[in-house]
FIKELO-719164 format. One line per field, with one value per residue (C-alpha): x, y, z; residue in one letter. Coordinates in nm, 3 decimals. Example, Ala and Ser with C-alpha at 12.3 -4.5 7.8 and 13.67 -1.06 7.14 Angstrom:
# residues 2
east	1.230 1.367
north	-0.450 -0.106
up	0.780 0.714
code	A S
This chain:
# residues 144
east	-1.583 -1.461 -1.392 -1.125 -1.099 -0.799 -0.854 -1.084 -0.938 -1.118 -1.099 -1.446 -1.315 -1.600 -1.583 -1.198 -1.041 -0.700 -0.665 -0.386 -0.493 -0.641 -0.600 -0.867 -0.697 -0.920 -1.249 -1.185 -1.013 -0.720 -0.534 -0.181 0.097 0.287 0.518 0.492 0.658 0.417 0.056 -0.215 -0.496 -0.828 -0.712 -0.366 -0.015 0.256 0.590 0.948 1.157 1.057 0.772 0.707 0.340 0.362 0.057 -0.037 0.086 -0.216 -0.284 -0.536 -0.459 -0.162 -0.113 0.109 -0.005 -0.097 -0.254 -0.256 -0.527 -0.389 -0.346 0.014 0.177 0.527 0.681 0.701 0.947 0.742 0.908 0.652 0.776 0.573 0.636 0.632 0.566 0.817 1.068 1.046 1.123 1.052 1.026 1.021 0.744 0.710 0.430 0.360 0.179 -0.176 -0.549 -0.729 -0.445 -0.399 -0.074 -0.070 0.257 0.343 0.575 0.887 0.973 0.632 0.731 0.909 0.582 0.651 0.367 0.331 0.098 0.109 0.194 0.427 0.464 0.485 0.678 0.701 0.927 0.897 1.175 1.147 1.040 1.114 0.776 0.500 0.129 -0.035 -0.356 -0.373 -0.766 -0.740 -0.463 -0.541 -0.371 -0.487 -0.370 -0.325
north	-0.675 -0.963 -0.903 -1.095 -1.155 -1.230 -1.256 -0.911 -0.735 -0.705 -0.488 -0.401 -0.314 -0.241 0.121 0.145 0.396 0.343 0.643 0.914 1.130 0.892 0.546 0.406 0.401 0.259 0.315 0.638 0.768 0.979 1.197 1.099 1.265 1.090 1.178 1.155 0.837 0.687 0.575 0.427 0.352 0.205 0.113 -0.058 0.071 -0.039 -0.100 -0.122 -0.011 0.134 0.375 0.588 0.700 0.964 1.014 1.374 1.221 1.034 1.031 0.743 0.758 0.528 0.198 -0.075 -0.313 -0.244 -0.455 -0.401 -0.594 -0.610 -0.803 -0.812 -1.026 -1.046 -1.062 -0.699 -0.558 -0.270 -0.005 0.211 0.519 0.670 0.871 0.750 1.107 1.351 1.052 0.873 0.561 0.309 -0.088 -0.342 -0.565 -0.883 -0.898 -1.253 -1.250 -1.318 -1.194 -1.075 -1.125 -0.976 -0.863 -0.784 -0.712 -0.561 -0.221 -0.238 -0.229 -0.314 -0.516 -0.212 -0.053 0.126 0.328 0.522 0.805 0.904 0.744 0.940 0.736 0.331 0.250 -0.106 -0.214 -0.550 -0.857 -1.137 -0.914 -0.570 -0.502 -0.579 -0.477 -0.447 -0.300 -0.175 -0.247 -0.096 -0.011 -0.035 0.042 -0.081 -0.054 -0.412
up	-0.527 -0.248 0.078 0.258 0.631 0.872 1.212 1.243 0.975 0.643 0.362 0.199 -0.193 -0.402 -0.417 -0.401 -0.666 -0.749 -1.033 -1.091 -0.798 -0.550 -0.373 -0.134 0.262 0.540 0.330 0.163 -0.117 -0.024 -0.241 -0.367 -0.592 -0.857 -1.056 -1.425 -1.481 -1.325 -1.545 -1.358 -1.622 -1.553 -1.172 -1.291 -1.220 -1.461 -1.300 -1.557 -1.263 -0.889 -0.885 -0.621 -0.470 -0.249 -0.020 0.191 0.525 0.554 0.901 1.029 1.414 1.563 1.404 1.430 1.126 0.799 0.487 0.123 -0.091 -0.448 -0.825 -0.979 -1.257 -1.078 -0.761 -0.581 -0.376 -0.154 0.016 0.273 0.424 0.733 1.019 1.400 1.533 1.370 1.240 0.917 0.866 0.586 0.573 0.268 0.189 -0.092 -0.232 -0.438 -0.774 -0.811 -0.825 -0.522 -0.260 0.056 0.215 0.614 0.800 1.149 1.142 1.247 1.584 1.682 1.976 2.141 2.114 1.792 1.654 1.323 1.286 0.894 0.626 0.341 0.033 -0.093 -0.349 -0.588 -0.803 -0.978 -0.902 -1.130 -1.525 -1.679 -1.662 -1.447 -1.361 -1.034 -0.882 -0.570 -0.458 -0.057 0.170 0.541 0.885 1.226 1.590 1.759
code	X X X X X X X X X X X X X X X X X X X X X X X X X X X X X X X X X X X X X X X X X X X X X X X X X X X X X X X X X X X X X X X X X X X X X X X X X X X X X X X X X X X X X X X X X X X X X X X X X X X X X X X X X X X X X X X X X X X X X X X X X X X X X X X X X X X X X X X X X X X X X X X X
């Protein structure tokens, strides 16, 4: 378990379950669907090509900023899909190798006043090996 802090967000880990059918979004479990090409075993996704998570539009209120605490081997690309009330729209993220790292970005179009209201899927897909590992320890969305 850590916890890591930046500015008043936090994630809170300990109990996170990143499994199969479930990955832990702003303190709870949700369900997700994957396909099977993709094995998560004992909390760790491996990644030898994009892999796609889709959640059950998650819906956590209106948020413009979201964070992803996480361990990979490799750099990531990220792709996250959500809907801004009945349009979808997706953004790339980079995620940098390490343990225990946190990732927090803005949506886009946040300055316009852009907010999303479910999220649909993330996907990764590694950029510098064939064949990379990450775990996903808490995914989190927030309305600045």
């Amino acid at each position: 378990s850590y916890l890591s802090v930046l500015n008043d967000v936090c994630f809170d880990i300990e109990n996170g379950n990143f499994s199969q059918t479930s990955i832990f979004l702003n303190g709870s479990d949700e369900k997700i669907f994957a396909d099977e090409s993709v094995i998560i075993e004992d909390g760790i996704l491996t990644l030898d090509g994009k892999k796609e998570i889709a959640l059950e539009d998650i819906t956590h209120g209106w948020y413009n900023y979201y964070g992803i605490a996480y361990s990979t081997d490799a750099y990531i690309k990220g792709t996250l899909v959500y809907r801004c009330g009945a349009v979808e729209k997706s953004e790339s993220f980079f995620l940098e190798p390490g343990e225990n790292k946190t990732f927090y970005s803005f949506i886009n179009n946040m300055l316009e006043g852009t907010k999303a209201n479910a999220i649909c899927s993330v996907s990764f897909e590694p950029l510098d090996k064939e064949t990379a590992k990450i775990r996903i320890d808490g995914f989190s969305v927030f309305n600045r």
